[in-house]
C-alpha positions, 0 to 999 in steps of 0.5 A: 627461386628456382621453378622446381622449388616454389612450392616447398617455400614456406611462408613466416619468419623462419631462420631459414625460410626459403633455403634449401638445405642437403643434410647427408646422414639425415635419416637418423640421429643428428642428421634427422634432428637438424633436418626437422629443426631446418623444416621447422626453420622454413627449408626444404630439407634433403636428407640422404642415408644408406639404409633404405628402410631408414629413408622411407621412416625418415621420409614419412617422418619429415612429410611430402615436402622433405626429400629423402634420397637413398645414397652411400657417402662412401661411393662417389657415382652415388654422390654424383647421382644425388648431387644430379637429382638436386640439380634437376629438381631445385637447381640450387643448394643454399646449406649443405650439412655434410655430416654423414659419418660411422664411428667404429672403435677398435684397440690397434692390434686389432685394425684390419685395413677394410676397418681402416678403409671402411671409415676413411671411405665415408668420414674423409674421401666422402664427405670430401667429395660431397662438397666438391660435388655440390659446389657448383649449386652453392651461391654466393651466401651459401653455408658448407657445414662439416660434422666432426668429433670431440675424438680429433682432439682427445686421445681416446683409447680405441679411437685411433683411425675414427678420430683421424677421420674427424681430424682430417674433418676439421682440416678440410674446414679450415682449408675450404672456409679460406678456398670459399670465403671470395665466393661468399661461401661460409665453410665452419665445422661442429664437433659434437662428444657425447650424443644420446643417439642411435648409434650407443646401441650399435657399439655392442656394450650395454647401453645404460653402460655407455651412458654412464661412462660418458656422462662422467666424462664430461663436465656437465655429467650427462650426454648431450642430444640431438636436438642441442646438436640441431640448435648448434647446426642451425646457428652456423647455418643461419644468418645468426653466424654471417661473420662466423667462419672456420670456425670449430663449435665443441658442442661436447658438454665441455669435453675438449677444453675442460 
């Protein structure tokens, strides 16, 4: 193990004791369920999030032994500066959750180009070269997890660029999983729908409005949570799914199938 992470390993029978574990986006939502789930599981966890005041919440929430690193996905010297601390300090990555994302809505005569831009940026150009940039501190058993969306297969309306930057997801996921799997490297990809997070507050319609519609959208008549999101990331990241591998998990109350 490396020097720098000896003191973060946690003894006991976790899924994940001894890992460490990148979780972009993990100051919030998904992102900080799985990453308490993975401290839970024995990793120490990494989380990045744009918001310096949502670090320092996630930071005191995760305790001394997460790191929580201030970083914008869509900017690449920023992605480089986080990948260099990681390297400093633990000189490995055994799970990197790239799950930073924004999801913005809009009819399409209504699409500026910095509304497009502003979620390609994130969703696509930085998630793509997050991984790129972590490759060379993932051995040979490590495990590449993307975060897409229900949207890349389900025309919703207003969707239109979002649901190509999820798309675009699932086919980096695909395409890596085949480019990684020689070096031991298992790429798969999840794609919540429906998720009671923080961000139905940010879409500037009632929020007891939102939940209703999604609810009976789906097959099970409710919105699913971040902690079912958590369990499933934990699945694929773990050795429970050693053959699992481009795969894609629909984690979306039946959405896309039904």
């Amino acid at each position: 193990m490396n020097p720098g992470a000896a003191g973060y390993h946690q003894f006991g029978m976790g899924k994940l004791d001894g890992k460490i574990a990148l979780i972009t986006g993990g100051s919030t939502g998904i992102g900080l369920a799985t990453a308490k789930l993975f401290q839970a599981e024995g990793a120490l966890v990494i989380v990045t999030g744009r918001n310096a005041q949502g670090i320092a919440d996630a930071q005191k929430e995760l305790g001394p032994k997460a790191l929580a690193i201030a970083s914008d996905t869509s900017r690449l010297p920023e992605i480089t500066r986080l990948i260099d601390t990681i390297k400093a300090k633990f000189g490995r990555i055994d799970i990197l959750f790239a799950n930073a994302g924004i999801a913005q809505f809009q009819p399409i005569g209504e699409i500026s180009e910095s509304f497009y831009d502003g979620q390609f940026n994130t969703n696509v150009k930085g998630l793509f070269f997050t991984v790129q940039s972590a490759l060379p501190l993932i051995p040979s058993g490590g495990s590449i997890l993307l975060t897409a969306s229900v949207a890349s297969k389900k025309g919703f309306t207003g969707a239109s660029v979002y649901a190509a930057t999820k798309a675009a997801v699932r086919s980096f996921g695909r395409t890596l999983a085949n480019e990684l799997a020689p070096r031991g490297i298992r790429v798969n990809t999840l794609s919540p729908g429906p998720i009671d997070t923080p961000l139905l507050g940010k879409t500037g319609a009632p929020v007891d409005e939102i939940r209703e519609r999604f609810a009976n959208s789906v097959a099970l008549k409710r919105l699913g949570t971040m902690d079912e999101m958590a369990r499933a990331a934990l699945f694929l990241c773990s050795d429970d799914a050693s053959y699992v591998i481009g795969s894609e998990l629909f984690a979306d109350g039946g959405l896309a199938e039904l």
